[in-house]
py3Dmol code that shows the C-alpha trace and the ligand (Angstrom):
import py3Dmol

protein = """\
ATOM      1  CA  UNK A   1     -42.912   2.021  16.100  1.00  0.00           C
ATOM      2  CA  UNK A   2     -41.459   1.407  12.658  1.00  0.00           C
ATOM      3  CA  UNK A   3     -41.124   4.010  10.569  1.00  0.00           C
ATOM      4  CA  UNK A   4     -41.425   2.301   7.055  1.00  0.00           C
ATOM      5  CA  UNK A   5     -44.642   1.160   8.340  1.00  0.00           C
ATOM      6  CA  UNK A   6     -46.061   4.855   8.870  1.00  0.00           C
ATOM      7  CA  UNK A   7     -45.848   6.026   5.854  1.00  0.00           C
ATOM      8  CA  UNK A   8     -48.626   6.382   4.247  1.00  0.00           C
ATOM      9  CA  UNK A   9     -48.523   6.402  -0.236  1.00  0.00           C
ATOM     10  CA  UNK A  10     -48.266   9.649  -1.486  1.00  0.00           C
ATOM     11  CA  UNK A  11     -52.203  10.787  -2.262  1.00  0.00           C
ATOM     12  CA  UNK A  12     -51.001  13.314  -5.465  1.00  0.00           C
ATOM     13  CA  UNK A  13     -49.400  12.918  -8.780  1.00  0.00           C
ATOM     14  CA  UNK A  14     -45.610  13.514  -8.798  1.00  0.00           C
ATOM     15  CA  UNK A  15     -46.683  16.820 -11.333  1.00  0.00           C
ATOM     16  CA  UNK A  16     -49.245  18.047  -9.105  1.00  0.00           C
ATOM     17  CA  UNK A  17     -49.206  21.281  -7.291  1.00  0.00           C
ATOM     18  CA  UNK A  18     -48.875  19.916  -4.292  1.00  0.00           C
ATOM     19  CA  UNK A  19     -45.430  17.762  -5.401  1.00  0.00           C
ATOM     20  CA  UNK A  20     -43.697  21.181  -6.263  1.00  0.00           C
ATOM     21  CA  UNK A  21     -44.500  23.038  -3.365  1.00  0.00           C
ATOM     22  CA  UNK A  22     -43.012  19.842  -1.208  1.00  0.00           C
ATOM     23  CA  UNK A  23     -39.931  20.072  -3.099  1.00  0.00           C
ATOM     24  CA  UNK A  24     -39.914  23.763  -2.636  1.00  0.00           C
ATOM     25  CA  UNK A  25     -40.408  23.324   1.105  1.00  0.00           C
ATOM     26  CA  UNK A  26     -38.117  20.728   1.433  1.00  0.00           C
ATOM     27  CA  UNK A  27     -35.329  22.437  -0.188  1.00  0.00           C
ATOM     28  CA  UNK A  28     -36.332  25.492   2.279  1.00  0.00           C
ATOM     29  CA  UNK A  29     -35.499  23.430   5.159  1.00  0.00           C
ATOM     30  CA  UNK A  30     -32.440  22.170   3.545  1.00  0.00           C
ATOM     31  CA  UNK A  31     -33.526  18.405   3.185  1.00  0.00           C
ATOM     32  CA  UNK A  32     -32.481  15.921   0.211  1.00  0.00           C
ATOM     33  CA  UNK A  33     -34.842  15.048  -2.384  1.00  0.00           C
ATOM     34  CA  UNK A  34     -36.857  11.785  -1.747  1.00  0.00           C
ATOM     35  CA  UNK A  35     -34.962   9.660  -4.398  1.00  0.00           C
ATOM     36  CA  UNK A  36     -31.890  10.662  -2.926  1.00  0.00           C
ATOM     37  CA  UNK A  37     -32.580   9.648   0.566  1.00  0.00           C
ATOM     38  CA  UNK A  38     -34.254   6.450  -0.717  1.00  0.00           C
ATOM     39  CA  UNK A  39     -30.847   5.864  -2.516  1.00  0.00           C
ATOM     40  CA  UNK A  40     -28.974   7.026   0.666  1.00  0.00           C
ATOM     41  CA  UNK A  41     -30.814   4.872   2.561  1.00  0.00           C
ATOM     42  CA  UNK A  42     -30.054   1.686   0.354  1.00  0.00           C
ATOM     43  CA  UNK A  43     -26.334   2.228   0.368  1.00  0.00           C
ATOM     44  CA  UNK A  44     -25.970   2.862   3.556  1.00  0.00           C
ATOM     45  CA  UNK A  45     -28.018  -0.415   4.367  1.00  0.00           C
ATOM     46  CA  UNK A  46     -26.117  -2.553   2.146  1.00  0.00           C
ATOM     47  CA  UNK A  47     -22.473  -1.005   2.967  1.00  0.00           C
ATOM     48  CA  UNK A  48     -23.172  -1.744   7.134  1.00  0.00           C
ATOM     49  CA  UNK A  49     -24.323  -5.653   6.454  1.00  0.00           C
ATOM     50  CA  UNK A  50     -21.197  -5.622   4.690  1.00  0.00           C
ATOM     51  CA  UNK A  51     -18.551  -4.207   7.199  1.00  0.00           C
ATOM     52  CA  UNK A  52     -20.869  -5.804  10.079  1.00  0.00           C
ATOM     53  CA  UNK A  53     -21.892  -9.095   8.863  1.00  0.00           C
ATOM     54  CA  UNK A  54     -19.613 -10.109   6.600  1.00  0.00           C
ATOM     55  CA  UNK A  55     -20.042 -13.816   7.054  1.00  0.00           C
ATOM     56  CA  UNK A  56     -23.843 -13.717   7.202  1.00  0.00           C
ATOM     57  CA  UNK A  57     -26.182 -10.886   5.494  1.00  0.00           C
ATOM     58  CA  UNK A  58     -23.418 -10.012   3.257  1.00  0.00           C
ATOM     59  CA  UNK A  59     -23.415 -13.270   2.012  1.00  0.00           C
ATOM     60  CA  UNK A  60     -27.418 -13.917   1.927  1.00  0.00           C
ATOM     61  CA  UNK A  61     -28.583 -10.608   1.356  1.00  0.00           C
ATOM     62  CA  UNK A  62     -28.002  -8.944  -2.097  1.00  0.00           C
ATOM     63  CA  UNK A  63     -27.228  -5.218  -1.867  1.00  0.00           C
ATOM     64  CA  UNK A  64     -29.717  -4.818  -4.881  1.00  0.00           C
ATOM     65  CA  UNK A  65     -32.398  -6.475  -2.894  1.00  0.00           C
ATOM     66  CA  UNK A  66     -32.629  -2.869  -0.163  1.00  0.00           C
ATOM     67  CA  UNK A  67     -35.502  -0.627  -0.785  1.00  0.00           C
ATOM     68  CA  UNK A  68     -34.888   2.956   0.878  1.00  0.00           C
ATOM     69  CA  UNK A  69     -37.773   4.983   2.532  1.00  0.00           C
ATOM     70  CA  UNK A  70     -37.359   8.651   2.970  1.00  0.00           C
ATOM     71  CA  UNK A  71     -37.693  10.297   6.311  1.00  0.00           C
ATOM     72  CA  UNK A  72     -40.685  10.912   8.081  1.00  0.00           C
ATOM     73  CA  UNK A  73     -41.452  14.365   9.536  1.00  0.00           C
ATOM     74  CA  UNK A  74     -43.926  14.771  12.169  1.00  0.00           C
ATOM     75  CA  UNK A  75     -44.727  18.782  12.938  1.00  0.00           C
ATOM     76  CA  UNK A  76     -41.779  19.712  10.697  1.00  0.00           C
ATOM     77  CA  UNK A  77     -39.389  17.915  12.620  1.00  0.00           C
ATOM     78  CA  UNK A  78     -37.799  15.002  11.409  1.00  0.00           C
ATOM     79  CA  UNK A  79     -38.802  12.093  13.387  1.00  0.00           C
ATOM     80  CA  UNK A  80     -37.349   8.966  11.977  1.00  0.00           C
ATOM     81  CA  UNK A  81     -34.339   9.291   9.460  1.00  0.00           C
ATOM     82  CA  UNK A  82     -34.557   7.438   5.911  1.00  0.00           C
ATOM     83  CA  UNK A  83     -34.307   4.078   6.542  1.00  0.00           C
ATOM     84  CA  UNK A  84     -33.921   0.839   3.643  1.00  0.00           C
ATOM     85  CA  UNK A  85     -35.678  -2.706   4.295  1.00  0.00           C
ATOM     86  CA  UNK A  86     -34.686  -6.066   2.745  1.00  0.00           C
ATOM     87  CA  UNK A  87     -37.117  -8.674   2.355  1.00  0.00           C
ATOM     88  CA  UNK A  88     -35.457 -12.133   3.447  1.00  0.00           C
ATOM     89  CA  UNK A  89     -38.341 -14.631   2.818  1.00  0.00           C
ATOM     90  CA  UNK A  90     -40.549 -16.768   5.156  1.00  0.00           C
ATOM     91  CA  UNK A  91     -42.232 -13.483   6.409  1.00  0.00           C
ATOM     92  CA  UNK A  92     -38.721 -12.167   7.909  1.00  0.00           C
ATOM     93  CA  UNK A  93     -37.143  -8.956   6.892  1.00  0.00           C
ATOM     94  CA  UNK A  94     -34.617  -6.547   7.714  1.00  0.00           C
ATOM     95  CA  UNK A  95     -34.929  -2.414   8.595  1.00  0.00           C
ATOM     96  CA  UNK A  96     -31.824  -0.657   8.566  1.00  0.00           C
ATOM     97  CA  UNK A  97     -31.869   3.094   9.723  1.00  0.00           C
ATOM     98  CA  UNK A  98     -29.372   5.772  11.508  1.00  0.00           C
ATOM     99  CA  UNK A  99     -30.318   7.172  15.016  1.00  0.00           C
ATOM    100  CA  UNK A 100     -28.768  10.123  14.765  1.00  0.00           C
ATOM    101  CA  UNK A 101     -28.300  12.564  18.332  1.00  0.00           C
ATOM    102  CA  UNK A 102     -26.044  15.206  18.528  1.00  0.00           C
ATOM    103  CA  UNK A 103     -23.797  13.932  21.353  1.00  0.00           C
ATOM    104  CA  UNK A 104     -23.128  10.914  19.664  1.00  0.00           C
ATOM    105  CA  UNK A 105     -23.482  11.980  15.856  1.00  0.00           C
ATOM    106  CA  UNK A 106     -25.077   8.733  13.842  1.00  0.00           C
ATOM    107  CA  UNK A 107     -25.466   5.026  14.418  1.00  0.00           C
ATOM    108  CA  UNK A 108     -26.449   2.490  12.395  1.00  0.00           C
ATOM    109  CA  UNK A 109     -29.928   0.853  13.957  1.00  0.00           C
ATOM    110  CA  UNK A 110     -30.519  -2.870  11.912  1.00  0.00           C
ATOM    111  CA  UNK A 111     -33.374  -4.437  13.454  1.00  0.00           C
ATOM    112  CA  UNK A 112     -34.992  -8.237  12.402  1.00  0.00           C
ATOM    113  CA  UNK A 113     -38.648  -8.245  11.942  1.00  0.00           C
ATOM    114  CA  UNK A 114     -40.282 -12.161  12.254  1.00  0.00           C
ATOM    115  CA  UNK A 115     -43.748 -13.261  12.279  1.00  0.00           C
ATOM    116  CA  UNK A 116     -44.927 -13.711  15.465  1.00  0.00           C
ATOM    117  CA  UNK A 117     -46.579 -17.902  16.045  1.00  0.00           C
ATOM    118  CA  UNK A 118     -49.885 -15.804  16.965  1.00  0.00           C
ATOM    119  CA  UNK A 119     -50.147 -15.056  13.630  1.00  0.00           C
ATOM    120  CA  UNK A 120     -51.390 -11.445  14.409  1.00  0.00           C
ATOM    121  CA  UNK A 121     -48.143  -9.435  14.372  1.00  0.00           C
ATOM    122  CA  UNK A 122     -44.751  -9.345  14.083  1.00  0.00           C
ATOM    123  CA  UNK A 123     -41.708  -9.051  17.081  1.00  0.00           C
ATOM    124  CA  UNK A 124     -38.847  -6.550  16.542  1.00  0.00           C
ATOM    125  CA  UNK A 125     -35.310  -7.770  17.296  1.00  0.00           C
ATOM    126  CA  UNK A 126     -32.671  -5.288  17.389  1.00  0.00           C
ATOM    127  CA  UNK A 127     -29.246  -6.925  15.989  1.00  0.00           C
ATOM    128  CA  UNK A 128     -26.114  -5.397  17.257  1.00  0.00           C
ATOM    129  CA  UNK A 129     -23.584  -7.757  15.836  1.00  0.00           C
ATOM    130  CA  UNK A 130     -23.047 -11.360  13.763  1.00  0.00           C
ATOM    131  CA  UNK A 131     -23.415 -13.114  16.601  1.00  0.00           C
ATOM    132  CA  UNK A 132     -26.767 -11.866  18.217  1.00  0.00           C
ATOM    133  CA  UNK A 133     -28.069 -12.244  14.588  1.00  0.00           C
ATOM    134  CA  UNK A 134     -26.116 -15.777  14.815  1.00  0.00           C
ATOM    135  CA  UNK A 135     -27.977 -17.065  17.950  1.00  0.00           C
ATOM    136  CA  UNK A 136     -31.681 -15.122  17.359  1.00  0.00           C
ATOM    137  CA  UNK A 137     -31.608 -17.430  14.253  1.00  0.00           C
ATOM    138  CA  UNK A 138     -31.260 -20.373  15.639  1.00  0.00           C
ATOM    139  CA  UNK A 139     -33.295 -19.565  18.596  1.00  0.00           C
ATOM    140  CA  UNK A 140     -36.152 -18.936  15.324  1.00  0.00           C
ATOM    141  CA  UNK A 141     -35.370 -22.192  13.310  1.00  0.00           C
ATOM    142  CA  UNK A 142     -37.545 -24.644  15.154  1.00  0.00           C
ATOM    143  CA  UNK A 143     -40.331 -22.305  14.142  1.00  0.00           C
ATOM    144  CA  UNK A 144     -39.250 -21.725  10.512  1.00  0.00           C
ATOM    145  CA  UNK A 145     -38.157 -18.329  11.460  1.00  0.00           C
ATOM    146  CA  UNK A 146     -40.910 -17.238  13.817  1.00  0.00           C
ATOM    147  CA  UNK A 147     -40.949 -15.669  17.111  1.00  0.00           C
ATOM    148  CA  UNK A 148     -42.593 -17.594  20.007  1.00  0.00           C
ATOM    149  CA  UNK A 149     -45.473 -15.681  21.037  1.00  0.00           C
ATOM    150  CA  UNK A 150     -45.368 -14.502  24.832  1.00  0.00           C
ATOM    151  CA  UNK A 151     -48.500 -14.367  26.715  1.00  0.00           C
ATOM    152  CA  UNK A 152     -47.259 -12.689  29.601  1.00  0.00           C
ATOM    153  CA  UNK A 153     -45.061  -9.750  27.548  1.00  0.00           C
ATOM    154  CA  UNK A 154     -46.812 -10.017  23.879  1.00  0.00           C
ATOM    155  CA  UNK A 155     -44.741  -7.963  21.512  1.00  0.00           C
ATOM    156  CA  UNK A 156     -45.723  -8.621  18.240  1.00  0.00           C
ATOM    157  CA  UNK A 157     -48.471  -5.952  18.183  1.00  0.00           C
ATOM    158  CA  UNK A 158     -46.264  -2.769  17.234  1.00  0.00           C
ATOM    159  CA  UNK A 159     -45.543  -3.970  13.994  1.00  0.00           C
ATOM    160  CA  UNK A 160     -48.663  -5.418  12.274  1.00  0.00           C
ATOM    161  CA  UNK A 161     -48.058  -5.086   8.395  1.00  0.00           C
ATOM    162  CA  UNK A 162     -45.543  -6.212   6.182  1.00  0.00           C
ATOM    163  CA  UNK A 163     -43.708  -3.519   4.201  1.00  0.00           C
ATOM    164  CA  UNK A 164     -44.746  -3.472   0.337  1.00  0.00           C
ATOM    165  CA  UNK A 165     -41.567  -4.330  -1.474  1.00  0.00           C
ATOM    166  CA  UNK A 166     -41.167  -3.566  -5.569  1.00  0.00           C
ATOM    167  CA  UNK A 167     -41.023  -6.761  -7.161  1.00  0.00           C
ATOM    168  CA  UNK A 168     -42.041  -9.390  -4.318  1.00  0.00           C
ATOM    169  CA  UNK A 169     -44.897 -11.458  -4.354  1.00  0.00           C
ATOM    170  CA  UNK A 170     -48.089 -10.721  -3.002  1.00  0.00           C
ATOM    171  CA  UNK A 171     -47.778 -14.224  -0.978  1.00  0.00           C
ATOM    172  CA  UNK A 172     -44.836 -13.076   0.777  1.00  0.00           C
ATOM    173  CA  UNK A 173     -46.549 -10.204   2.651  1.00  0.00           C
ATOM    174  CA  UNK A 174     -49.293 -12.108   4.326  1.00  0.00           C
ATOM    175  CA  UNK A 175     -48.010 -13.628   7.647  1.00  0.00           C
ATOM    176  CA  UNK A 176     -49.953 -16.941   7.528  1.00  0.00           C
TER     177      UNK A 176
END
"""
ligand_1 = """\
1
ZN
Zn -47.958 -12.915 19.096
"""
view = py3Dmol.view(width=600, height=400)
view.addModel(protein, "pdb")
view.setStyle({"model": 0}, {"cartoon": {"style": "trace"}})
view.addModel(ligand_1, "xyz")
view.setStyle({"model": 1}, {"stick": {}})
view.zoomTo()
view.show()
């Protein structure tokens, strides 16, 4: 499940009663303020495609062009860490978050979101390095940068909505 696509848009004014007492409680429980993990989650998007994929995203994708989520908390406990997506055209985009575990302290998660031939969803792709990125690409260029549906082992159906990115147009989020 993707966390960016969880969240739902904040229901109260940024003045409201409601906003203060979140800040209060977040502060209580020692957490960063939503603009900074938003901003957090940009850099730290932008700075791994550009120690990891020098040659490819770091090129192509703009480090303006992140948008940062905050966390999301599930029964007080933080269930997905703040995460950043870039937009990359053609339906594709990119979510970049940390899974953090105490053995292993925090890794960097970038995963490659394409619209799925089906037309009802989207498939997941977890890239690990240049090269996985290099050959999922071209395995998606005969389909202008969409992932073969699979009868057998469909799964394009966790992700079903693409994220609503500042500044992009409305045509861009429909997968037709
Ligand atoms: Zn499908």
């Amino acid at each position: 499940m993707d966390p960016v696509l969880h969240t739902p848009a904040r229901p109260y004014e940024p003045d409201s009663p409601l906003a203060y007492l979140m800040e209060i409680a977040a502060a209580a429980v020692d957490e960063e303020p939503e603009d900074e993990q938003r901003d957090g989650a940009e850099t730290g998007a932008a700075h791994h495609v550009y120690a990891a994929y020098a040659y490819s995203l770091a090129q192509a994708v703009d480090s303006a062009v992140w948008q940062g989520y905050p966390c999301v908390r599930e029964h007080g406990a933080r269930r997905f860490e703040a995460s950043a997506v870039a937009l990359l055209g053609g339906g594709l985009w990119l979510h970049h978050t940390l899974r953090v575990t105490e053995a292993d302290g925090a890794h960097d998660v970038l995963t490659l979101i394409a619209p799925c031939t089906c037309g009802r969803g989207y498939a997941d792709i977890t890239i690990d390095t240049e090269d996985v990125l290099m050959e999922i690409l071209a395995e998606l260029k005969p389909t202008y940068g969409r992932s073969l549906h699979d009868d057998q082992a469909p799964d394009c159906h966790s992700v079903q909505q693409a994220p609503a990115v500042a500044g992009w147009p409305r045509s861009a989020r429909s997968i037709g």
